[in-house]
N, CA and C atoms as an extended XYZ file, in Angstrom:
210
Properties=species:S:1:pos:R:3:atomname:S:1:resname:S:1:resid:I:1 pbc="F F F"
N       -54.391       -9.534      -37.415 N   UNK     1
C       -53.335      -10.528      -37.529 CA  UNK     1
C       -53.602      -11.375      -38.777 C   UNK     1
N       -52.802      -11.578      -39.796 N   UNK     2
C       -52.635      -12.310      -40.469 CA  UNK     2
C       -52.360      -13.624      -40.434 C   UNK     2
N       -53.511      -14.469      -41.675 N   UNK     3
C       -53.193      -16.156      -41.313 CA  UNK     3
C       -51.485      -16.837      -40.847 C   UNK     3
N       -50.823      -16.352      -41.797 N   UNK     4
C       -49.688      -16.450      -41.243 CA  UNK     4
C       -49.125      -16.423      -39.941 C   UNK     4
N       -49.149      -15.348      -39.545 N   UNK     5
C       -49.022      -14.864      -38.600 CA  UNK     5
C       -49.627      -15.521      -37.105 C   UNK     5
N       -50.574      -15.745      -37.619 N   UNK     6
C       -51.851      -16.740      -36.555 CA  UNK     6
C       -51.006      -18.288      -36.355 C   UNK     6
N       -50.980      -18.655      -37.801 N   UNK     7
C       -49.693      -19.995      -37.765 CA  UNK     7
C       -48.859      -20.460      -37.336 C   UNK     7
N       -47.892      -19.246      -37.446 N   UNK     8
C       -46.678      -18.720      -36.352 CA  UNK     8
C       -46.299      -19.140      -35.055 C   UNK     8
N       -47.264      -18.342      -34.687 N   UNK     9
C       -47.908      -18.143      -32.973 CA  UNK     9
C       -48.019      -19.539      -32.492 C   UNK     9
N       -49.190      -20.310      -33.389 N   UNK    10
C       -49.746      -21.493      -32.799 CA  UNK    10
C       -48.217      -22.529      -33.337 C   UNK    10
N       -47.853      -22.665      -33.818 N   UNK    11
C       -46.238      -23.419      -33.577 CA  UNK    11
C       -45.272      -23.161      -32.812 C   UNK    11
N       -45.577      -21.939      -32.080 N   UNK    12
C       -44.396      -21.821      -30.880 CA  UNK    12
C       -45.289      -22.034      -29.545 C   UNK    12
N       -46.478      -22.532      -29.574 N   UNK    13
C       -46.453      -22.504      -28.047 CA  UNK    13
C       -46.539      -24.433      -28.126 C   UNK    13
N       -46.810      -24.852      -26.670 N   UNK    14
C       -46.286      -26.170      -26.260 CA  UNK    14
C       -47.380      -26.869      -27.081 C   UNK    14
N       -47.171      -28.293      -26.891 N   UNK    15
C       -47.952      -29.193      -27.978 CA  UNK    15
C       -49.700      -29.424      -27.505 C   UNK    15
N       -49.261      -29.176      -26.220 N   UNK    16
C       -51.130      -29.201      -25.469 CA  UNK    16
C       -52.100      -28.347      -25.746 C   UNK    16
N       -51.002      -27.250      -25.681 N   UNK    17
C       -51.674      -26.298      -25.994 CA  UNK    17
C       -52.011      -25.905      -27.377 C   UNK    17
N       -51.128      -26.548      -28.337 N   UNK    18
C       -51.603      -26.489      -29.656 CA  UNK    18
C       -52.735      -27.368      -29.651 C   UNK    18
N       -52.801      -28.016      -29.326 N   UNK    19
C       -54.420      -29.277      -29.559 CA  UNK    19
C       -55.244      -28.861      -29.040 C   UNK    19
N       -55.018      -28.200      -28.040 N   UNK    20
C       -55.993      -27.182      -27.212 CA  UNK    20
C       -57.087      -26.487      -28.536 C   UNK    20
N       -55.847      -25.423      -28.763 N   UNK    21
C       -56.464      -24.296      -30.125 CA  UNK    21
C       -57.047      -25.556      -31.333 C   UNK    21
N       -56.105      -26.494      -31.579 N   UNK    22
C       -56.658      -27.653      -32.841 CA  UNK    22
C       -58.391      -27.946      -32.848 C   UNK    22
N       -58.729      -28.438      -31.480 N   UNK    23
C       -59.693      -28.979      -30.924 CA  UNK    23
C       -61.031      -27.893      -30.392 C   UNK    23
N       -60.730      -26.877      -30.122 N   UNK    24
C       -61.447      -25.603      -30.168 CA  UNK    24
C       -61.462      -25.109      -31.543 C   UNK    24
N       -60.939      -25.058      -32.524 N   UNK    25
C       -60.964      -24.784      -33.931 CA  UNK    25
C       -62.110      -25.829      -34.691 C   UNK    25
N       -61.999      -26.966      -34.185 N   UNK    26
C       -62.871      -27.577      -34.843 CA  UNK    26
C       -64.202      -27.716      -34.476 C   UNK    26
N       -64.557      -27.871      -33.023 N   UNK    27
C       -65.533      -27.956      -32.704 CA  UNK    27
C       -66.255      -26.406      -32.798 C   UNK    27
N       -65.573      -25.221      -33.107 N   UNK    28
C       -65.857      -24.058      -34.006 CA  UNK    28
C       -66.483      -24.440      -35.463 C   UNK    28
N       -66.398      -25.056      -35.923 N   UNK    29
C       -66.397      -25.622      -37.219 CA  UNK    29
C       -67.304      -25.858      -37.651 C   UNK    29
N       -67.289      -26.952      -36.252 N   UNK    30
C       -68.735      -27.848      -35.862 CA  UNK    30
C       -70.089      -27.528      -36.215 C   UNK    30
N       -69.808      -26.389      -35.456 N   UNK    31
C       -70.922      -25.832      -34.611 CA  UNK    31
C       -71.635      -24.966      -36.182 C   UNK    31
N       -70.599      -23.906      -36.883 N   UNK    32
C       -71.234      -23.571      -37.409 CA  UNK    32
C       -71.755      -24.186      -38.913 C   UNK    32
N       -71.390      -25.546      -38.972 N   UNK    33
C       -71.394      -26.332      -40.283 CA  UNK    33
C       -73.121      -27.046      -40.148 C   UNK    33
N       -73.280      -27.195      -38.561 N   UNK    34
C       -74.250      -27.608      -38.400 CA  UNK    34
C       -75.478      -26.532      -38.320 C   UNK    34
N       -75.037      -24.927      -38.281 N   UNK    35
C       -75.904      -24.515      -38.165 CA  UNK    35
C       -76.388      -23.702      -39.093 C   UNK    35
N       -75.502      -23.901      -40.429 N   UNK    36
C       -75.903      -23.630      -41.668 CA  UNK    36
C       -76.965      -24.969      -42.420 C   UNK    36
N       -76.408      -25.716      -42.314 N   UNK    37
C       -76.835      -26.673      -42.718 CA  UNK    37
C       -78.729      -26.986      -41.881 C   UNK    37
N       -78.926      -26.851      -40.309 N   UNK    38
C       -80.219      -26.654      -40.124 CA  UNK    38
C       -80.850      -25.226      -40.719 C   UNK    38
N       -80.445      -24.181      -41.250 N   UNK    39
C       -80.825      -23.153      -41.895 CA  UNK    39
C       -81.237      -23.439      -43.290 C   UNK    39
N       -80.645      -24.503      -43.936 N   UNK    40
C       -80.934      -24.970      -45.177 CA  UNK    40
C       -82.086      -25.629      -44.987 C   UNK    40
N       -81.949      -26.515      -44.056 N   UNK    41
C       -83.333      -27.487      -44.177 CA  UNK    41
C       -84.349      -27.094      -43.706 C   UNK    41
N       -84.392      -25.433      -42.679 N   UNK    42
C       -85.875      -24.521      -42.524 CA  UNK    42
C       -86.167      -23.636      -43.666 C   UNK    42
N       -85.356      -23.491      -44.202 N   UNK    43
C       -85.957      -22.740      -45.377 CA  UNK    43
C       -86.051      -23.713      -46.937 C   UNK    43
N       -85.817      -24.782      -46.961 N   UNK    44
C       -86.341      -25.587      -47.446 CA  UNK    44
C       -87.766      -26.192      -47.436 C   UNK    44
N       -87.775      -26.324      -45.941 N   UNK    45
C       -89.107      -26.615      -45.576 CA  UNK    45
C       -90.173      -25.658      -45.304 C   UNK    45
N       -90.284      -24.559      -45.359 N   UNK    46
C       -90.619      -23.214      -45.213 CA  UNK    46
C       -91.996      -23.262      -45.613 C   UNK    46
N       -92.082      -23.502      -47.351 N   UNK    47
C       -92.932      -23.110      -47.592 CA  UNK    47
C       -94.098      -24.599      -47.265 C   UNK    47
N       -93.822      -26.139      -46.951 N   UNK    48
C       -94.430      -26.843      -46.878 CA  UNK    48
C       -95.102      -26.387      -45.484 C   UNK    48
N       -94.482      -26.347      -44.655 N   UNK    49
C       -94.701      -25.470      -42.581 CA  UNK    49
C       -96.020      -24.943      -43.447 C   UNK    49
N       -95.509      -23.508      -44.085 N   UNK    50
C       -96.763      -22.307      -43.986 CA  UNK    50
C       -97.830      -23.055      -44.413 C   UNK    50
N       -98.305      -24.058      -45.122 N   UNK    51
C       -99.036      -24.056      -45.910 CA  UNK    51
C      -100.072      -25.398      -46.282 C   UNK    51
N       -99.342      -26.151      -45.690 N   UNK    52
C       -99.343      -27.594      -45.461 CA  UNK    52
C      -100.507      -27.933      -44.126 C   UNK    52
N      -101.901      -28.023      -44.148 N   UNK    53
C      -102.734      -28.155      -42.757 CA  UNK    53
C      -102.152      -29.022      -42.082 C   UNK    53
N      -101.984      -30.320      -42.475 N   UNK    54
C      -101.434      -31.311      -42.077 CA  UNK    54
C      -100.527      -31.408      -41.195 C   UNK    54
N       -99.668      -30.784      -41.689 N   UNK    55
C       -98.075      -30.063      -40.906 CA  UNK    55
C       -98.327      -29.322      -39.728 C   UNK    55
N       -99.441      -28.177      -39.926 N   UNK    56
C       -99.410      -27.272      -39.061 CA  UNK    56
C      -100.786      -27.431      -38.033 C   UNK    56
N      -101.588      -28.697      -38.377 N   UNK    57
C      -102.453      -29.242      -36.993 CA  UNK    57
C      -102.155      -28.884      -35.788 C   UNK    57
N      -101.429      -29.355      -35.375 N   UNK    58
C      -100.730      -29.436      -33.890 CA  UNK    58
C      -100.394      -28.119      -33.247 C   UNK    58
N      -100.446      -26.842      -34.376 N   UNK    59
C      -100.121      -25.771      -33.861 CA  UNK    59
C      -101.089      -25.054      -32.972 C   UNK    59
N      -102.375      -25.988      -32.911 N   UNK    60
C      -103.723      -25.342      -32.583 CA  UNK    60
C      -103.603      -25.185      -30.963 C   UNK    60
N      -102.951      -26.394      -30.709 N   UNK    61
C      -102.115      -26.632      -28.962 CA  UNK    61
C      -101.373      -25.957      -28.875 C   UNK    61
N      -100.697      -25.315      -29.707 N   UNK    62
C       -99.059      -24.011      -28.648 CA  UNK    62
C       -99.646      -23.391      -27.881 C   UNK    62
N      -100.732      -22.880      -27.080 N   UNK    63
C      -100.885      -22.118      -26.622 CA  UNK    63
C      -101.930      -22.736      -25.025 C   UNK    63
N      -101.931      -24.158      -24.932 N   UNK    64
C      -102.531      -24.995      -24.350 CA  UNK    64
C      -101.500      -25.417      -23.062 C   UNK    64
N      -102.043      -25.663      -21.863 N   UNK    65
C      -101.114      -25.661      -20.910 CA  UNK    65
C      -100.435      -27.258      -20.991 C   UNK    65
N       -99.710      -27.913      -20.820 N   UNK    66
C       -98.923      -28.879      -20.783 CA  UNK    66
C       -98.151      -29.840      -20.028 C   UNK    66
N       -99.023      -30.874      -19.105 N   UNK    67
C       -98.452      -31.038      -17.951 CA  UNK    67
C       -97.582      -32.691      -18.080 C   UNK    67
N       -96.696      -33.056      -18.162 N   UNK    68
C       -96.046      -34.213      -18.386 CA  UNK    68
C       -96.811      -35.322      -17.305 C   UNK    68
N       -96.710      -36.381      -17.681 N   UNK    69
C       -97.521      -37.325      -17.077 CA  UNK    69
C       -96.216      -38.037      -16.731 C   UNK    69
N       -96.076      -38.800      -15.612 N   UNK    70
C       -95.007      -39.067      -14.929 CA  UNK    70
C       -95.489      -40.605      -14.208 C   UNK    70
């Protein structure tokens, strides 16, 4: 289907339902604007992670059991 065509469609059905699609379109948007954008800032930070002791201290615990104190 063509953009057009897609356009079309969404002007003939009722107005709820257009905000419906409006509001699902964007939070589409959302989602992937934000998840380019955290892709930028891991591979930005990439090479400081690998390489950086400082940074990567704490990694010595991933594998340490973890019990929340309450």
């Amino acid at each position: 289907m063509r953009t057009t065509e897609i356009i079309k469609e969404i002007q003939n059905l009722p107005i709820r339902k257009r905000i419906y699609v409006l509001e699902k379109t964007i939070h589409s948007i959302g989602k992937q604007a934000d998840a380019i954008e955290m892709k930028k800032a891991a591979e930005a930070l990439y090479v400081d992670y690998a390489s950086d002791k400082e940074l990567t201290g704490f990694t010595a615990l991933d594998f340490e059991s973890f019990y929340e104190a309450r």
